[in-house]
C-alpha positions, 0 to 999 in steps of 0.5 A, spaced: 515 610 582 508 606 585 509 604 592 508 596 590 515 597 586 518 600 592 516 595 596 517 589 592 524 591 590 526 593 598 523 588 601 529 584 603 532 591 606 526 593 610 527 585 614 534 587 615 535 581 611 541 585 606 543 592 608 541 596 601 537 596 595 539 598 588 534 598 583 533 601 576 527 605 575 526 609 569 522 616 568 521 620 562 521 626 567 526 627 572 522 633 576 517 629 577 521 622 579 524 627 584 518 630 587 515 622 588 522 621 591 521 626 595 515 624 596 516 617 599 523 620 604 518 624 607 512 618 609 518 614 611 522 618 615 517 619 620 517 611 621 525 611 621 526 609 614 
């Protein structure tokens, strides 16, 4: 998942606009899909996300 789709897709929640995002993402390797998932929760936890 790129950082552009997560952005893209959970824009209005990150304004405060909506209270959560729910958006399909497809993967072909789900251990992959978790580290990059894992990944992400680890940069943006540190900016209160």
């Amino acid at each position: 998942m790129s950082d552009e789709r997560l952005i893209r897709q959970a824009a209005p929640t990150l304004a405060g606009i909506k209270t959560g995002s729910l958006f399909p993402c497809a993967y072909t390797d789900r251990e992959k899909l978790l580290r990059q998932v894992r990944g992400l929760n680890r940069r943006l936890a540190a900016k209160g996300l």
